[in-house]
C-alpha positions in Angstrom: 8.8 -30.6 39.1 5.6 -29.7 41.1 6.6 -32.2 43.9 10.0 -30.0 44.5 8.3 -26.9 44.7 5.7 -28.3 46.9 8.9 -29.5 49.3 10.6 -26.1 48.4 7.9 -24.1 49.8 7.4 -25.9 52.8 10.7 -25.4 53.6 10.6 -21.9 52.8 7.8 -21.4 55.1 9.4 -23.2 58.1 12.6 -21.3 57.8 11.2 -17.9 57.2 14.8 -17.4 56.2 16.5 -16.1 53.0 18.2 -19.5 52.3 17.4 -21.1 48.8 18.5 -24.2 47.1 21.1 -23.5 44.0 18.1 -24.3 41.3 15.9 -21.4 43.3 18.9 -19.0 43.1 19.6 -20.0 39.5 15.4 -19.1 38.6 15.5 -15.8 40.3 19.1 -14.7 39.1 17.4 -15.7 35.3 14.3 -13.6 36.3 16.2 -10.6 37.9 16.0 -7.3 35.6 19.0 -6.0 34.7 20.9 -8.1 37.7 19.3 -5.0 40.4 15.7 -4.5 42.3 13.6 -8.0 43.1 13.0 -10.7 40.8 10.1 -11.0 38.6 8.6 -13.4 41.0 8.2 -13.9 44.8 7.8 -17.3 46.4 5.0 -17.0 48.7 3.5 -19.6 50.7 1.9 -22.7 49.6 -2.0 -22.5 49.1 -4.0 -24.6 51.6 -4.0 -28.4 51.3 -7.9 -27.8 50.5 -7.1 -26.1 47.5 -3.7 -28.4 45.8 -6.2 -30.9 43.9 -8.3 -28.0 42.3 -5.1 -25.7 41.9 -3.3 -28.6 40.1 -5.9 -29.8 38.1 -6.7 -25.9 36.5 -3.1 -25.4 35.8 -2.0 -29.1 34.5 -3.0 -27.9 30.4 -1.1 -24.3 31.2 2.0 -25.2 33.2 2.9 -28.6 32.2 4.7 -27.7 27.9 6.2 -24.9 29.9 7.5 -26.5 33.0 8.8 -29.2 31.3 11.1 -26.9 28.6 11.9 -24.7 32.1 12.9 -27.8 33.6 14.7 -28.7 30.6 16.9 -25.5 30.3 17.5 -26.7 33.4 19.1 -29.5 32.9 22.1 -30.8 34.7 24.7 -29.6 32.9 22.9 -25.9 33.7 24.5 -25.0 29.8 23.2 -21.1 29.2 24.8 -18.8 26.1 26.0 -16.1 27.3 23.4 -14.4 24.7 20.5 -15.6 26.7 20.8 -12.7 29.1 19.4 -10.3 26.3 15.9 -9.0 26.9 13.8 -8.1 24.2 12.4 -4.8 23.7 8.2 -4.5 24.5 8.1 -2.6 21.2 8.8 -6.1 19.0 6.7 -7.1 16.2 7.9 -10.9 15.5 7.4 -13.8 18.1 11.6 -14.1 18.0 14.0 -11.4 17.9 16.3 -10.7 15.4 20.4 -10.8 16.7 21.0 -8.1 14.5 20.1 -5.3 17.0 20.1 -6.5 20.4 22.5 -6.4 22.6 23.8 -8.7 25.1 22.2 -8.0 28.4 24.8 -7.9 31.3 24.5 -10.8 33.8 22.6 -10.0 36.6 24.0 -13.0 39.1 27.3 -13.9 40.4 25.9 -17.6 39.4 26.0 -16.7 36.0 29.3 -16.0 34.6 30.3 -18.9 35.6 28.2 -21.0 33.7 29.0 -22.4 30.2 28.5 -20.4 27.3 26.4 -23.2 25.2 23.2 -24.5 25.8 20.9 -26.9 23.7 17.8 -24.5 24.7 14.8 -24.8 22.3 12.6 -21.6 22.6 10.0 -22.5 20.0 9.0 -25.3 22.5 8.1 -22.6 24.3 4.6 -20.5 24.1 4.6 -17.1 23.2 3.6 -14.8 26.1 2.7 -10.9 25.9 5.3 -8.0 26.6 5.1 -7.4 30.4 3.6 -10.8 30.8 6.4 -11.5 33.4 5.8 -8.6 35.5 2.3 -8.9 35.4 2.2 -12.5 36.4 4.2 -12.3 39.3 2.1 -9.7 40.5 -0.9 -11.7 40.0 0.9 -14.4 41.7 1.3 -12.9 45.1 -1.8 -11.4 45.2 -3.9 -14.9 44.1 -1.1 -16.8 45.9 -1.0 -19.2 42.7 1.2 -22.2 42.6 0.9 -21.1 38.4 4.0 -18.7 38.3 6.9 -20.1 38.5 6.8 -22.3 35.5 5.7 -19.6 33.4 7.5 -17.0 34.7 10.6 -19.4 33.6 9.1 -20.3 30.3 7.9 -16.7 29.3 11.0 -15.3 30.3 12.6 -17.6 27.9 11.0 -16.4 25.1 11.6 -13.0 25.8 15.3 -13.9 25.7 17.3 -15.2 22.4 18.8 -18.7 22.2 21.4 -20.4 20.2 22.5 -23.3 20.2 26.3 -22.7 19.4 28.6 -20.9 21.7 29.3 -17.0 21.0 31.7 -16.0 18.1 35.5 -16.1 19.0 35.3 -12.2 17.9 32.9 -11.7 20.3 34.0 -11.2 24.2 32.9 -9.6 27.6 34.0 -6.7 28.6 33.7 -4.8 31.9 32.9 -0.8 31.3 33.5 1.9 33.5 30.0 1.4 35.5 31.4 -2.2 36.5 28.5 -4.0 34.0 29.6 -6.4 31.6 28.6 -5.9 27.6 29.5 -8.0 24.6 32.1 -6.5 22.4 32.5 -7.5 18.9 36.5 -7.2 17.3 36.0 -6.5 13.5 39.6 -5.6 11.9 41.1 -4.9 15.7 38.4 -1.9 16.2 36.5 -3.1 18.8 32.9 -2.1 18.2 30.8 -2.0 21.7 27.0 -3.2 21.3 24.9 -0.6 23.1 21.0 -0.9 24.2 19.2 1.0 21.9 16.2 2.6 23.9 12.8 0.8 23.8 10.2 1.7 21.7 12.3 4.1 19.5 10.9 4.4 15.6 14.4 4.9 14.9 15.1 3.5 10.4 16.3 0.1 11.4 20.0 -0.3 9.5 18.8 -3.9 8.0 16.8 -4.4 5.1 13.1 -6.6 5.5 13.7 -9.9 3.8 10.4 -11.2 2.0 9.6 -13.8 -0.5 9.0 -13.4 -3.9 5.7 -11.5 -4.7 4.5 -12.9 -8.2 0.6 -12.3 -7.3 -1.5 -13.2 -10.4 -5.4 -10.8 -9.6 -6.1 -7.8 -10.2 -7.1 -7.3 -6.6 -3.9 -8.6 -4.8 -2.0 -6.2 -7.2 -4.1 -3.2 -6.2 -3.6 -4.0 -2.3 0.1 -5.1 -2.7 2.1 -4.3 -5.3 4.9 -1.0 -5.2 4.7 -1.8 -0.9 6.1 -5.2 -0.1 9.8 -3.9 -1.8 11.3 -1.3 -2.8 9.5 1.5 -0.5 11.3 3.3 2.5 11.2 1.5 5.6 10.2 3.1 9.1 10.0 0.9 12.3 7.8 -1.7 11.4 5.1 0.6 9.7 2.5 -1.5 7.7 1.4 1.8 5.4 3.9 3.5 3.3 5.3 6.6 4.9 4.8 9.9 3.7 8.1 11.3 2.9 7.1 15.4 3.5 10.9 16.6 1.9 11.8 19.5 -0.9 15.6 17.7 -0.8 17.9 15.0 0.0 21.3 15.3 1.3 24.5 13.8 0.5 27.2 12.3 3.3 29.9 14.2 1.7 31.5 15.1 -2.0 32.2 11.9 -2.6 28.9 10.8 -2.6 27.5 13.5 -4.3 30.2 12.8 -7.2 29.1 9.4 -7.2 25.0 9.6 -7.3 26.2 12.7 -10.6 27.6 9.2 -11.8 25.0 7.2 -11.4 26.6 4.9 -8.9 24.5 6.4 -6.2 20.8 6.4 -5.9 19.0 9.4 -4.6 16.1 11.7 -5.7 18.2 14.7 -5.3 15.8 17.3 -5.3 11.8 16.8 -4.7 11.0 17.7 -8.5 12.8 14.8 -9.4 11.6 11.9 -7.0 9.8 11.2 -3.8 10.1 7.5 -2.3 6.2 7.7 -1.7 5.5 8.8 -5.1 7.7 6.3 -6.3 6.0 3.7 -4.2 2.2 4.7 -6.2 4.4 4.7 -9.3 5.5 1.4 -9.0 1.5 -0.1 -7.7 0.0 1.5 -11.2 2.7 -0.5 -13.2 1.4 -3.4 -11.5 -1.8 -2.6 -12.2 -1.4 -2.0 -15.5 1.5 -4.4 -16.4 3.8 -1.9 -17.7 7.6 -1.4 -17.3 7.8 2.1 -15.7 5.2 4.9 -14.3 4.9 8.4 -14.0 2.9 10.2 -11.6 2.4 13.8 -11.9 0.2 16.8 -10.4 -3.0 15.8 -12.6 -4.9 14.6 -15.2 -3.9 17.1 -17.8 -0.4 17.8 -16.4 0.2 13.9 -17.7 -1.7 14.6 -21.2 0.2 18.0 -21.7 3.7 16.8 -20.9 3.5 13.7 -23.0 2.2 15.3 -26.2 5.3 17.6 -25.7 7.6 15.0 -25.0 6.5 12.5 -27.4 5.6 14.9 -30.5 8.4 17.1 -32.3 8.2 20.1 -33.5 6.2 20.3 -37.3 4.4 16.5 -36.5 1.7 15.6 -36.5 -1.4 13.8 -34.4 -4.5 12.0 -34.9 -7.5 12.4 -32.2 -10.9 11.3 -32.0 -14.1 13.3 -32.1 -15.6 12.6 -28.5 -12.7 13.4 -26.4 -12.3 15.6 -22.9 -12.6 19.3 -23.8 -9.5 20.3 -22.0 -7.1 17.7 -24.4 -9.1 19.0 -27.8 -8.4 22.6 -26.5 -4.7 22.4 -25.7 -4.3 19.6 -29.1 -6.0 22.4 -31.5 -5.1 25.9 -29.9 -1.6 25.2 -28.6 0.3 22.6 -30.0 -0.2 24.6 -33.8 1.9 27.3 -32.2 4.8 24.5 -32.4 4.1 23.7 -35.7 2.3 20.6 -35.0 -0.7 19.8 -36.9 -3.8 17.8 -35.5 -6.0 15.3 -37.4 -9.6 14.2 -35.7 -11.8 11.2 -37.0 -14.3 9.3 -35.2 -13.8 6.2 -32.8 -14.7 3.7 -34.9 -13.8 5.1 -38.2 -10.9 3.0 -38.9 -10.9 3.8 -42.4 -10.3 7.4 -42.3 -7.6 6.6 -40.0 -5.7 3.9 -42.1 -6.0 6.5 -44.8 -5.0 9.6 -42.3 -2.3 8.0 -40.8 1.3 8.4 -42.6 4.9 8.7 -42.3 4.5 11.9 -40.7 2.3 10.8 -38.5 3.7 10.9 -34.6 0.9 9.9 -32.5 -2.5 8.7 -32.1 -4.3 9.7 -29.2 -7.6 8.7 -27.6 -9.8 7.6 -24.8 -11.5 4.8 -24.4 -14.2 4.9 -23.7 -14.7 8.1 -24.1 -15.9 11.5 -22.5 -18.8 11.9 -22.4 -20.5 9.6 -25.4 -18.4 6.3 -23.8 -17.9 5.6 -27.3 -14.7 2.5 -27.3 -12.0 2.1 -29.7 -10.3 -1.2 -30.7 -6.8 -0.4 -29.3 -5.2 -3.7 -30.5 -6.4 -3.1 -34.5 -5.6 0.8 -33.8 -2.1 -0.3 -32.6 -1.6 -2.4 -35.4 -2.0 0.5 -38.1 -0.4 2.9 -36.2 3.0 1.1 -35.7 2.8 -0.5 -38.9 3.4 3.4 -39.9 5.7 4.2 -37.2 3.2 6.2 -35.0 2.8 5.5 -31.2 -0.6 4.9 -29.7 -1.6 6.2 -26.3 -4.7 5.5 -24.7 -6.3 7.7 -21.9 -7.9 4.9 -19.9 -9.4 6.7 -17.2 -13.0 5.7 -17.6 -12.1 2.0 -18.0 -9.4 1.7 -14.9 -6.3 -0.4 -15.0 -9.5 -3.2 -13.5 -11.4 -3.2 -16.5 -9.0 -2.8 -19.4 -5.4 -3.3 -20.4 -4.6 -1.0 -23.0 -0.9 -1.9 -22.8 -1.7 -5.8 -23.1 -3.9 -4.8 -26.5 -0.9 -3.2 -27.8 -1.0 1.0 -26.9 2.8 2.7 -26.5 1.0 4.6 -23.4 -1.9 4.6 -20.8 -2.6 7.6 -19.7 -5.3 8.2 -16.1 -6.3 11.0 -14.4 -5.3 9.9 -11.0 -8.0 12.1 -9.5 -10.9 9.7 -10.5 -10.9 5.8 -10.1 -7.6 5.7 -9.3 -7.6 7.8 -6.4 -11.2 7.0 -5.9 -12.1 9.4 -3.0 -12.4 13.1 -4.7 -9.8 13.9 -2.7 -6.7 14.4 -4.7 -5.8 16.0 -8.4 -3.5 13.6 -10.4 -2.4 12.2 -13.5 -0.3 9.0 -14.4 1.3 8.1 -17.7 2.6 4.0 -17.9 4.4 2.5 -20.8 7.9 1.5 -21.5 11.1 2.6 -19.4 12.6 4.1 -22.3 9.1 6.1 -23.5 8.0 7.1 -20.2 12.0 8.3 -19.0 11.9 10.8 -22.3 8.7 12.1 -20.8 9.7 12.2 -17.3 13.1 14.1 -18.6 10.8 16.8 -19.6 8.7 16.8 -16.5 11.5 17.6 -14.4 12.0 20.9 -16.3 8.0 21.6 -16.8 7.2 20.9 -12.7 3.8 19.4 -12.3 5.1 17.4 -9.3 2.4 15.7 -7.1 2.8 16.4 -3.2 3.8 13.0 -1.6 0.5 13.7 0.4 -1.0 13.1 -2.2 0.8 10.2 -3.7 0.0 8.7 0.0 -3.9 9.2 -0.4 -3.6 7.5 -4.1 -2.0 4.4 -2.7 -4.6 4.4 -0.4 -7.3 4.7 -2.4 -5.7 1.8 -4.9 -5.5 -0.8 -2.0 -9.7 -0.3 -2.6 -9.8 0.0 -6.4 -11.0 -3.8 -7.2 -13.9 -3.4 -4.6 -15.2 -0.1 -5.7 -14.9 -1.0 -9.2 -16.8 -3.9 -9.2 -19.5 -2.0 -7.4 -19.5 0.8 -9.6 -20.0 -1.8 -12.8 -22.5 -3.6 -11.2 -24.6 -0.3 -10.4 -23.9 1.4 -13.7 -25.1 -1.3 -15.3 -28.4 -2.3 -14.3 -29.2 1.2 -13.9 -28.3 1.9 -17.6 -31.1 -1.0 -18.0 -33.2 0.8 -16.5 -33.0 3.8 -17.9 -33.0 2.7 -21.3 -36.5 0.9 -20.6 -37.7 4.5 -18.9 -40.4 6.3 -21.4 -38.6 9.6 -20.3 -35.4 8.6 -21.6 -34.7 9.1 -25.2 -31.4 7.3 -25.8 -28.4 5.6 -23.1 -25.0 5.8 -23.7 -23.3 2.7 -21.8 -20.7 0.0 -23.4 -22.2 -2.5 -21.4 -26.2 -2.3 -23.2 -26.4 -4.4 -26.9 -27.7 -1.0 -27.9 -24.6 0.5 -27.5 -22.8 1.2 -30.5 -19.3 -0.8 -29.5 -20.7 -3.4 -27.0 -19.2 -6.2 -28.8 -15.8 -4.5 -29.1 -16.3 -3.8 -25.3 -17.3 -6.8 -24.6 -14.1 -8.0 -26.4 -11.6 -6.1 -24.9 -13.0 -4.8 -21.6 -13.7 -7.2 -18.5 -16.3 -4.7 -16.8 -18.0 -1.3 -18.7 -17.3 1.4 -15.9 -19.9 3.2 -13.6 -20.2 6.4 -15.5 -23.5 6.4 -17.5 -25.0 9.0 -20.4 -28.2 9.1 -21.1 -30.4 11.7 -23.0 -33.8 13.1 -21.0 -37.3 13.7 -23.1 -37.1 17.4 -22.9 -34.6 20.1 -23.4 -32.1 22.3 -21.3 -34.7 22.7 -19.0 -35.9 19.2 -18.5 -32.9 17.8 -18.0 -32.1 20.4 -15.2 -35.5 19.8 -13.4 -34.3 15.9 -13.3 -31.4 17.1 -12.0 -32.2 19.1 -9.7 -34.8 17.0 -8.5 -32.2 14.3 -7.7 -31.5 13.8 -3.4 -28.5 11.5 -3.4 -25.9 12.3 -6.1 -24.0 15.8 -5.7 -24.2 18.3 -8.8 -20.9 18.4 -9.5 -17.8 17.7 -12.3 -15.4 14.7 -12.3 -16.4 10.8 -11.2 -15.3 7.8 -10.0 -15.3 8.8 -6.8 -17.5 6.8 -3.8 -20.2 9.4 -4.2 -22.4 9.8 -7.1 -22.1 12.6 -9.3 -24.4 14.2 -11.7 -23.8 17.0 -14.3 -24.9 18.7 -17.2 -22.3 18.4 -19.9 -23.8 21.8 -21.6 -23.8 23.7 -18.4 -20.6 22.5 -16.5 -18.0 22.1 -19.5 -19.7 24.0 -22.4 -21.8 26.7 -21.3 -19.3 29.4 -23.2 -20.0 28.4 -26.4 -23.0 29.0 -28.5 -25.2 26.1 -29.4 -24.3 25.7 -33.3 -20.9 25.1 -31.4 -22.2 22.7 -29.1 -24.5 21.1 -31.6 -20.9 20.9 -33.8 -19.0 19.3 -31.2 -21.9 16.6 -30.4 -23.2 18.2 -26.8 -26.5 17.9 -26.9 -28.5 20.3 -24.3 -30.7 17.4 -23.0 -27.3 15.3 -22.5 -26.9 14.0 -18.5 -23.8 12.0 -17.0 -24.4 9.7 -14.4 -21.0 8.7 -12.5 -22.0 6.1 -10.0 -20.6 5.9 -6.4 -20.4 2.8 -4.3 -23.9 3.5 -2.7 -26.5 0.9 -2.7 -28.0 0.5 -5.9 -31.6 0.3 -5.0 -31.2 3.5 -3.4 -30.0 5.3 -6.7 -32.8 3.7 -8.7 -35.3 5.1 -6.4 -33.9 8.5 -6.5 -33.3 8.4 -10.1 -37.0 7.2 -10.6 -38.4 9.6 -8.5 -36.6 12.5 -10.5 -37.6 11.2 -13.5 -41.4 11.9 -12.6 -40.3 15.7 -12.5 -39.6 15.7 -16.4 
């Protein structure tokens, strides 16, 4: 191969002329663009004799794979599909392209056409080169006057170009348009159907679907990363994130359609109330997560708490809640739900006595969250479930403290898991939402209702969700890991009357949490030596967590339970409902934990 260019170019450079041999002609009609302008590559004289040993010896590992497959497309029988003339577009993301959108490129030599239309090319003997790679060698080539170029010019516009090793379809013929150029027409039921070039680089919704294998992942981890984007979600070029979908409405082809998606035999949103494909993406990761059949994600938190109790409760029933719970829930279970005639029942965490003995036919629904807000007091959802469906009441757990990562309420038998989205979830303090995940039949009865209440989440925001889930594993296990040893440390602190964290043997559930929780959370409470105004001097004393409500967030947060959440009512009230003045909640970020320990130290010498 190297000895007939070597003869070749002397040739060349003896004639001066334009003469080539037929294999020459054959190369640069293959390299020509489009069959107009130069070819890819210029022959250009032979490097000095000085310089063949050295030249040959660099290029040998480069050239030879790729010369010889060159050199075998160019075999006698000179057999090239007609297909081969199809460039691929510099915009591709696999090594190959795919025959589905590429049309045939038009010959661009009168040696061409008149070659077979079979070949027994193999292009994965040939390496991959870069878009442009042709173009930029040849220029490299006359400038260097390398003998490298012609073989890989060949070989890299081979894999630029498809291959088959069958001859085109009998449906399939060429066809001369009015610019003289011939295209590849396809005959499907006597309509002929003309390929056209699609312009390059166009993020144009491809008309084929992604084909993947199965994704049965088993972790946590992979799930969070994963799950709700490998299928299922809308598909844009070839986008690695799920797109944000920024619509109010869908359209419809025609009546016919419409008719058909009002029968269910066409799948569409409709309206944004009712759907978003990037909602419905987050939807389907937090089923994953939490190994449930169907998902709900709404507008926040309390949206997901309020439109379930209305959904889920009729009118006159009734509902059993715990004593530590999130203000907001007690309020709207005590103050608004008696307006419907629904009655409301509260016993403590563990009191599972009170609640064998509350619980009845008329019961509806247990609700509670574990742990809780703000005592982190846990409740044992799989006894809980037991005597609640052995009455006929459902069980839903708001699970927001724990995470999907460190508990499966649905696994230990709860109807529902309910989050506010906004914390670990979400994990950025970013974004206000609220999921509810249970059975497809439970969770359509509440979405039914949704669609009539609102409390839709912006797709925005269902974007920065699935973001911030792809991290959930890895924050969460930082957040345990801090929240724990600095509960240790706090509880051995002389200014520290009493710690409030699942994970320490103190704590009043830690063998339950142990039981049924694989990590205890990052938000800690713990009670200061002092009163109101101690615990704000610690507070305020603090440098690195912010004074402000929420958690689970990748900054530290600090708050003062009395102030922030209770400060309209008078103490007896307070003192009623368990808020002590001196009470302080820790909610860890993803700093470094010898960091927070100094800082929480050095406040501590303030009290």
């Amino acid at each position: 191969f190297f000895f007939f260019f070597f003869k070749e170019r002397q040739k060349e450079r003896k004639r001066r002329t334009n003469s080539r041999s037929p294999f020459v002609q054959v190369l640069i009609a293959v390299l020509r663009e489009g069959g107009e302008g130069t070819p890819y590559f210029h022959f250009e004289p032979f490097p000095a004799p000085l310089h063949i040993a050295s030249t040959l010896l660099r290029c040998f590992a480069t050239v030879f794979l790729p010369a010889m497959a060159a050199a075998t497309m160019c075999s006698a029988h000179f057999t090239f599909p007609a297909s081969f003339y199809i460039p691929q577009h510099d915009c591709r993301s696999g090594p190959f392209p795919s025959s589905d959108h590429i049309p045939p490129r038009k010959p661009s030599s009168p040696l061409l056409p008149s070659l077979p239309s079979h070949c027994s090319f193999c292009v994965p003997l040939i390496l991959r080169f870069p878009p442009n790679f042709v173009r930029q060698l040849s220029i490299k080539a006359r400038r260097n006057f390398s003998n490298i170029g012609v073989a890989q010019v060949v070989a890299a516009s081979a894999t630029d170009l498809l291959a088959f090793s069958a001859p085109l379809p009998e449906n399939v013929t060429l066809k001369a348009n009015a610019a003289g150029a011939k295209t590849a027409t396809a005959i499907v039921d006597s309509d002929p159907i003309v390929l056209g070039v699609p312009p390059p680089c166009t993020n144009h919704v491809p008309a084929f679907t992604q084909t993947t294998r199965a994704f049965k992942p088993n972790s946590t981890a992979t799930l969070a990363v994963h799950a709700g984007e490998r299928t299922g979600r809308p598909k844009v070029s070839d986008a690695l994130t799920t797109p944000i979908v920024q619509t109010s409405t869908y359209t419809f082809t025609n009546t016919a359609e419409l008719i058909a998606f009002q029968e269910g035999k066409h799948a569409s949103f409709e309206y944004g109330r009712y759907g978003n494909p990037t909602t419905r993406t987050a939807e389907q990761k937090i089923s994953a997560l939490e190994g449930a059949e169907e998902t709900l994600l709404v507008a926040s938190g309390m949206c997901a708490a309020t439109t379930m109790l209305l959904a889920l409760v009729p009118e006159g029933g009734h509902i059993v809640t715990t004593t530590d719970c999130y203000r907001r829930t007690r309020q709207f279970i005590q103050t608004v739900l008696p307006k419907m005639g629904i009655k409301a029942t509260v016993v403590d965490p563990a009191d599972l006595s009170t609640l064998d003995h509350v619980v009845g036919e008329d019961v509806s629904l247990f609700f509670s969250e574990s742990p809780t807000n703000p005592y982190l007091r846990c409740v044992d959802i799989e006894l809980v479930s037991k005597i609640c469906h052995s009455k006929g009441a459902l069980v839903c757990i708001d699970g927001t403290f724990a995470t999907p990562v460190n508990q499966k309420a649905l696994s230990l038998g709860a109807d529902i898991v309910l989050h506010s989205a906004t914390k670990y979830i979400a994990g950025h303090n970013d974004v206000l939402a609220g999921s509810l995940s249970g059975s497809r039949k439970m969770i359509a009865a509440v979405r039914d209702l949704h669609n009539i209440l609102g409390g839709v989440i912006d797709p925005n925001a269902a974007y920065l969700i699935l973001r911030g889930m792809k991290t959930l594993h890895l924050r969460i296990k930082q957040q345990n890991e801090t929240a724990l040893k600095l509960a240790r440390a706090l509880e051995a602190h002389p200014k520290v009357v009493r710690v409030h964290y699942p994970g320490l043997e103190s704590h009043p559930e830690h063998r339950l949490a142990k039981r049924q929780m694989s990590g205890y959370g990052g938000v800690i409470s713990f009670e200061v030596a002092g009163d109101l105004d101690e615990a704000s001097r610690f507070i305020d004393s603090l440098t690195i967590p912010y004074i402000a409500p929420s958690l689970g967030g990748c900054e530290s947060l600090v708050e003062q339970p009395t102030i922030i959440s209770y400060w309209d009512q008078s103490p007896s009230e307070r003192a009623r409902l368990g808020i002590k003045d001196n009470l302080v909640r820790f909610s860890c970020g993803v700093e470094d934990f010898d960091d927070l320990y100094e800082d929480v130290m050095q406040a501590l010498e303030s009290v």
